[in-house]
C-alpha positions in Angstrom: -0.8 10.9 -16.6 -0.5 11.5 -12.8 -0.9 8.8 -10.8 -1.2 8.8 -6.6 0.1 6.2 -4.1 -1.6 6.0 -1.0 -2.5 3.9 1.9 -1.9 4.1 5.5 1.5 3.4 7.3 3.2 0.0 7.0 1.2 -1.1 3.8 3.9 -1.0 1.4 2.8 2.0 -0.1 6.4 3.2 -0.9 7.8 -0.3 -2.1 4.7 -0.8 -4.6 4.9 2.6 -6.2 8.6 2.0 -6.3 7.9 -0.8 -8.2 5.6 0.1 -10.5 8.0 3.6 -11.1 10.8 0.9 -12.0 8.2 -1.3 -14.3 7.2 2.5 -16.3 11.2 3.2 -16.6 11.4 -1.1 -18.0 9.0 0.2 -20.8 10.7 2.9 -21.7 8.1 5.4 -20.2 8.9 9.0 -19.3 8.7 9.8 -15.3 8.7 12.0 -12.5 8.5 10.2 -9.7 7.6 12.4 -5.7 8.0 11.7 -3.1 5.5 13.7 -0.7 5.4 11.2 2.8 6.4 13.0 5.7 8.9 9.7 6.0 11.0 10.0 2.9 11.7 6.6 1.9 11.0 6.6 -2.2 14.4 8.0 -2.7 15.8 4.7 -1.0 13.3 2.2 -2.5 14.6 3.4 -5.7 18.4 2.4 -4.9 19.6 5.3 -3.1 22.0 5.0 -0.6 21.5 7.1 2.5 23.4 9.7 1.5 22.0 10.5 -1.6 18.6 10.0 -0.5 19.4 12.5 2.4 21.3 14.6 -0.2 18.1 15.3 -2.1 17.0 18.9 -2.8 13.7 19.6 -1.0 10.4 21.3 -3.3 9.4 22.8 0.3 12.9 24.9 0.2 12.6 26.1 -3.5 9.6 27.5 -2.8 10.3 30.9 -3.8 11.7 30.0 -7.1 8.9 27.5 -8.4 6.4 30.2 -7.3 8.1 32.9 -9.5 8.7 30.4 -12.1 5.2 29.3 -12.3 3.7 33.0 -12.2 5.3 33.9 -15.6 4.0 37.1 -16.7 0.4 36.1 -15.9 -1.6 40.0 -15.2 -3.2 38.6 -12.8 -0.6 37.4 -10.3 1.5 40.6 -8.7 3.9 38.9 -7.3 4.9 34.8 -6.1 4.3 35.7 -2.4 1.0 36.3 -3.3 1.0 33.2 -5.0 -0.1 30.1 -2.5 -0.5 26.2 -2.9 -3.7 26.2 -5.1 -3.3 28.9 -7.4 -3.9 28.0 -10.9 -2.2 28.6 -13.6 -3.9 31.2 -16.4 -2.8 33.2 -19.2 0.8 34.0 -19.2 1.8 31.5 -16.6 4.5 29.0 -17.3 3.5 25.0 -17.3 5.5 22.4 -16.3 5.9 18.9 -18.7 7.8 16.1 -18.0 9.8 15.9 -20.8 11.7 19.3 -20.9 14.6 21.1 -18.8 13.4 23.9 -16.4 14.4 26.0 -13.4 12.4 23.9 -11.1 13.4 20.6 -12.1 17.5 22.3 -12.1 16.9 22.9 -8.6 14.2 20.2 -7.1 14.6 17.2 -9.3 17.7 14.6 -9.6 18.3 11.9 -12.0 18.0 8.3 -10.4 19.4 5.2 -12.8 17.5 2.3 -12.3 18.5 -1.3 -14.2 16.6 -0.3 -17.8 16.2 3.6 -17.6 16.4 6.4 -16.3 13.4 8.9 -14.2 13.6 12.0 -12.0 13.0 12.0 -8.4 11.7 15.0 -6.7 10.8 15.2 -3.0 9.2 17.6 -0.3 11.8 17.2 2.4 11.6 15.9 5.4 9.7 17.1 8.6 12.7 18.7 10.3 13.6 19.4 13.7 13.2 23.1 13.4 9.2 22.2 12.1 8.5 20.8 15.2 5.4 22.8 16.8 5.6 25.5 14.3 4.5 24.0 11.2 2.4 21.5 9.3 3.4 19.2 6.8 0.8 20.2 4.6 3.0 23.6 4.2 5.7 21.4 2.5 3.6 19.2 0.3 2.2 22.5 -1.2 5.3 22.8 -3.6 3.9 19.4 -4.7 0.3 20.8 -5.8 1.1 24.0 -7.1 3.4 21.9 -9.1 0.9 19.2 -10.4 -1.7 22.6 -10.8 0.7 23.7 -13.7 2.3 20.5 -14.8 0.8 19.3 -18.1 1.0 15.9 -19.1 0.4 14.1 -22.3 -0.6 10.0 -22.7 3.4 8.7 -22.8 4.2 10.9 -19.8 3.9 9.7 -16.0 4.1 11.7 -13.0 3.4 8.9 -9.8 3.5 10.4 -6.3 4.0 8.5 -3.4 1.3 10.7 -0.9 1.5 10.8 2.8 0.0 7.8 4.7 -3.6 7.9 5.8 -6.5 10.1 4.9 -3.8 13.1 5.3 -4.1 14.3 1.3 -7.9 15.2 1.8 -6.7 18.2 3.7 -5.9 20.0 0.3 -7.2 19.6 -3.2 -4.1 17.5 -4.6 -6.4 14.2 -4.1 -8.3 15.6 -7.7 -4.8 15.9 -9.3 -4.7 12.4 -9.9 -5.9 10.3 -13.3 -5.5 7.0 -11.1 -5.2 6.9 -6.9 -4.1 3.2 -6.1 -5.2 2.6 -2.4 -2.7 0.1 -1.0 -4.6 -2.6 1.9 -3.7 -5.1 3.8 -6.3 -7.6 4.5 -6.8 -6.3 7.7 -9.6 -4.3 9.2 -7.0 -1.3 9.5 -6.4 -2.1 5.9 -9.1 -1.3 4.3 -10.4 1.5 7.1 -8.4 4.2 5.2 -9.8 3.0 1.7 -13.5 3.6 3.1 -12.4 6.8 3.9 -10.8 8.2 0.7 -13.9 6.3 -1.1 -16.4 8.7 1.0 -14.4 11.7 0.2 -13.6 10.9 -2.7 -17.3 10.3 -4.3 -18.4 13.9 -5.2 -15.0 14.8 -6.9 -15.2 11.5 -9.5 -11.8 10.4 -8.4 -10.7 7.0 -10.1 -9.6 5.1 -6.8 -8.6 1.1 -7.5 -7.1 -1.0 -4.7 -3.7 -2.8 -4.5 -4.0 -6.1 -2.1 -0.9 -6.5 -0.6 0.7 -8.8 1.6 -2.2 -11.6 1.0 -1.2 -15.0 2.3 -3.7 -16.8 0.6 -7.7 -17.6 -0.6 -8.9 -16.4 2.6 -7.2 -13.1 2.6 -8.4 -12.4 -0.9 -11.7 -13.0 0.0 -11.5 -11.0 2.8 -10.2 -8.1 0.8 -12.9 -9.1 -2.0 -15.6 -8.6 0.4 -14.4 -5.4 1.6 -13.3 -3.4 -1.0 -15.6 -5.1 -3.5 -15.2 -4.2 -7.9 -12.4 -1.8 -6.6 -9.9 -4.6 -6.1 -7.4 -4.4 -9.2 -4.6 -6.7 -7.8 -3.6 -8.4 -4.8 0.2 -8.9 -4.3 2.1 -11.5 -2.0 5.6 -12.4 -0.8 8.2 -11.2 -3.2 11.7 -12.7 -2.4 12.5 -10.2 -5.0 11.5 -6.9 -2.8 12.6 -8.7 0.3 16.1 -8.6 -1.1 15.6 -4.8 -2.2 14.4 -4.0 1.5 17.7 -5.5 2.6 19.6 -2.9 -0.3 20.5 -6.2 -2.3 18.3 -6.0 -5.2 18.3 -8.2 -8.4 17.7 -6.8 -11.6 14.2 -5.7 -12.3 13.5 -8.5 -15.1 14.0 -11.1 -12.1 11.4 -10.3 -10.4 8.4 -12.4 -10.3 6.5 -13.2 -13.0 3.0 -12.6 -11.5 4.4 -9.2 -10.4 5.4 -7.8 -12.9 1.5 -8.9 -14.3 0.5 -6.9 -11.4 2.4 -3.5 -12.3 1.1 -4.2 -15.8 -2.5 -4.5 -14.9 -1.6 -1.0 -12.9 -0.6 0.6 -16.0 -3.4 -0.6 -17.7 -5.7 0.9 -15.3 -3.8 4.1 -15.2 -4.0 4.6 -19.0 -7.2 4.2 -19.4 -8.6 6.4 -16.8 -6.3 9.0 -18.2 -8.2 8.4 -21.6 -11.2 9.5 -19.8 -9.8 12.6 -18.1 -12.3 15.5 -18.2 -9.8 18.5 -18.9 -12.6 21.1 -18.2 -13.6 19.6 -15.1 -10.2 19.0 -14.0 -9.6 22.6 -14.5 -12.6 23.6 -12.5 -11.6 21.6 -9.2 -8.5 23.4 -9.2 -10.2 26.8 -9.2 -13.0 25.4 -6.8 -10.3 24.5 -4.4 -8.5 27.4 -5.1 -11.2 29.9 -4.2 -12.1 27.9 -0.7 -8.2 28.6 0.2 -8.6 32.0 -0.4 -11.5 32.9 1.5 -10.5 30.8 4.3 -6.9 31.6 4.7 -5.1 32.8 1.7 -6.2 36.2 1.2 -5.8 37.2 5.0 -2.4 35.6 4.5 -1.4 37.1 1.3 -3.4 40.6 2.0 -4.6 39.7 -2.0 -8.1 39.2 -3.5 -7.1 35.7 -4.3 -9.9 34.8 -6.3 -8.8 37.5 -9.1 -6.1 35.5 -9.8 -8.5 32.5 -11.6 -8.5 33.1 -15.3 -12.2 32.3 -16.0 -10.8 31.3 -19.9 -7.9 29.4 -19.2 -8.6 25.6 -19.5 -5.5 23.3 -18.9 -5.2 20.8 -21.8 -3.2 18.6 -23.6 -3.1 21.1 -26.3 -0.1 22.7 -23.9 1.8 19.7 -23.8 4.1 20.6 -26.7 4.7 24.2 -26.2 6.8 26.1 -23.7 4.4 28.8 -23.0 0.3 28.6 -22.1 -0.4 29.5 -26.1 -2.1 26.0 -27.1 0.5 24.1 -29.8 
């Protein structure tokens, strides 16, 4: 299942989804874990010091090679360069799973050891110097869509993403990747300004959107939050002496941290699962191509100099039925 982080800056969006990537990897659980912020801090929240965070390969860099990858011998892609961030994968293309070896994950992906187990981190790279006033971020979070586009994923698998901050996401399809989007507020009127926001554009795509309350201080911030965000409320999180002493790069073993915590990254799990249970596979297959066709006529195919929309294979339905198989033939 692929799950999204998101909330705007300063909520603790990267120390929650750090978390609950640690609780998956306490249960044994399969994960690829992204980070896609323009401030790349998952790689540290995870342990890293800041030399191996700062050592990690960037997705935006590999471009190339997960574009020719991913195109296989599909008819009708000519070549990767013609390939862009919301092309969809069809007959012929190679998928991506989470539990398997691949060029992409050789080159983009690095094995991070956490107290019970063990998960890949990927990342797009940071916004660099030589970006500045020449490019926009949303050209290296990209690699992270066409990725999740191709990447099949079975009930024991978890990809979690930690997104950019803000309503940022919205300015690509990747917000319909997602079985679960946990929206992280504060109890503040900031707080909850970006949930309104990704729950009015994310209405007419059925995206499964459920709030984390974090930093609450007590009955008045939950209700305060309650009032706000209403039935989408899932959990509410406070001080954690545990997480202060991670943010300090002290951490204690995972199975010390709080007991009503660890309910809390439970409860997320829960709520993960089962909207995964209730994942549409044709419509999920049908936002991709929707996307994919508005990126076309609006940019791609002056880009490309390609008829981007004959690359959708009007047969092809992503499905679990891929999950077990290392080419787009169902298992």
């Amino acid at each position: 299942m692929k799950i999204a982080f998101v909330g705007k800056g300063g909520s603790g969006k990267t120390t929650l989804s750090s978390l609950f990537i640690r609780h998956l990897a306490a249960n044994e659980a399969h994960v690829v874990a992204v980070d896609a912020d323009i401030n790349q801090h998952l790689g540290a929240a995870l342990g890293l010091d800041d030399q191996e965070a700062a050592a990690l390969p960037a997705m935006g860099a590999h471009l190339p090679l997960i574009k020719e990858y991913l195109r296989g011998s599909n008819p009708r892609i000519a070549s990767g360069e013609t390939m862009i961030k919301t092309t969809p994968p069809g007959e012929g293309s190679r998928l991506l799973r989470v539990r398997e070896d691949n060029p992409i994950y050789d080159a983009c992906a690095r094995a991070v050891r956490l107290d019970d187990g063990e998960i890949r981190l990927m990342a797009t790279g940071p916004f660099t110097e030589s970006d500045l006033g020449v490019a926009c971020y949303h050209s290296k979070v990209g690699a992270v869509e066409l990725c999740l586009n191709h990447l099949v994923d079975g009930p024991d698998d978890y990809v979690v993403v930690d997104m950019t901050a803000g309503s940022d996401s919205f300015a690509s399809g990747m917000f319909t990747r997602f079985d679960m989007t946990f929206l992280v507020a504060e109890p503040t009127r900031k707080g909850v300004s970006v949930y309104r926001q990704y729950k009015e554009y994310a209405r007419d795509f059925g995206v499964a959107l459920k709030v984390i309350g974090n930093k609450v201080q007590g009955e008045d911030d939950l209700d305060f939050l309650r009032a706000e965000v209403g039935d989408d409320l899932l959990v509410t999180v406070g001080h954690s002496n545990w997480v202060r002493a991670m943010e300090k790069g002290r951490p204690a073993r995972f199975e010390l941290l709080e007991a009503d915590n660890r309910m809390a990254l439970q409860a997320l799990q829960n709520a993960a699962e089962d909207s995964y249970e209730q994942r549409d596979w044709g419509r999920y297959t049908r936002q991709m191509v929707h996307f994919h066709l508005k990126n076309a006529e609006s940019w791609g195919n002056e880009k490309t100099g390609a008829d981007l929309a004959a690359q959708v294979d009007p047969a092809f339905v992503l499905d679990e039925r891929y999950a077990q198989d290392g080419a787009t033939q169902p298992a």
